[in-house]
N, C-alpha and C positions, 0 to 999 in steps of 0.2 A: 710750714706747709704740711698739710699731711692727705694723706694717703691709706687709700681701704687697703685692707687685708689681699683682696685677689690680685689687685695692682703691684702692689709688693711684691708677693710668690712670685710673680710674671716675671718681675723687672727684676727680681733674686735679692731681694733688697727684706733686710729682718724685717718682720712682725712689727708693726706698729703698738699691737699689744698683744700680748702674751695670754695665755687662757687664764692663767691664776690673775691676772685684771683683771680680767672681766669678769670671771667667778666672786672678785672682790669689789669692783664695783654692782655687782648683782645684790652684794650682801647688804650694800650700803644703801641702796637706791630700794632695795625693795621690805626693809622693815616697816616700816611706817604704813603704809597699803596693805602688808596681812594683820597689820595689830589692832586695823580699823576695822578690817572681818572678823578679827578674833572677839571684840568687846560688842559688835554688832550683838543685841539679845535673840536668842533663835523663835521664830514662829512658832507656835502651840500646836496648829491645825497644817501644813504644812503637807503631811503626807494624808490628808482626811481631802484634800481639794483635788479636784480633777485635772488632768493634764492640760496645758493650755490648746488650743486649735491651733494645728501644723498652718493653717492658710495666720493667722493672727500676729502681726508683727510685734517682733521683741521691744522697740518704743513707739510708743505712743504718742498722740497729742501733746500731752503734759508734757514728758519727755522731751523731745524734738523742741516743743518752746522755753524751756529752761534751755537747752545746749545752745540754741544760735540768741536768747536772750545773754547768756550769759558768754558769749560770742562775739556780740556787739559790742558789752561794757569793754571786754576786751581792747577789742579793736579801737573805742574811741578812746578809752585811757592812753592806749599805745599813740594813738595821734593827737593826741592831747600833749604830752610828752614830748615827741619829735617837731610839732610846730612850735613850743618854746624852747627849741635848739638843743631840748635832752637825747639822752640816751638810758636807754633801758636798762641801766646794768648799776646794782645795788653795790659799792665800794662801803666800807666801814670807815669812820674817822677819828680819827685817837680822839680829838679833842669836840666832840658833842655840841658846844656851843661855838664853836669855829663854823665859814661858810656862810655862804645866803640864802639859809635855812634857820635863821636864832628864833 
């Protein structure tokens, strides 16, 4: 069972996790995300373009139909998955050509 942070304090019961976790899952979970900004190649003209308009929303058409397109596959893979009795969760198997997967 577990239990948040405030619940704990409350009930006087340790930290579920401790700051140096989370600090350390922060380290872990967030490399990969800035090293994708870091190789991003930077724009040329960038600071030569005018500010966007304050009334102009931050996504767009394109935007918005890429997120619930790719929202959907989502979702029917996921129930694709659960109506042939799976479960979503990737286990590793020693042996590769073991299972009803050959």
């Amino acid at each position: 069972m577990t239990t948040s942070p405030a619940l704990s304090a409350l009930a006087g019961l340790p930290l579920p996790l401790l700051p140096l976790h989370l600090l350390w899952i922060n380290v872990g979970t967030d490399g990969l995300p800035a090293l994708a900004l870091v190789v991003d190649p930077p724009e040329q003209d960038v600071l030569q373009r005018p500010p966007r308009h304050p009334d102009e929303p931050m996504l767009g058409r394109v935007e918005w139909r890429y997120i619930i397109t790719t929202g959907l596959l989502q979702a029917c893979h996921a129930g694709e998955d659960r109506a042939r009795g799976g479960v979503m969760v990737w286990v590793p198997r020693s042996n590769p050509d073991s299972g009803p997967h050959r």
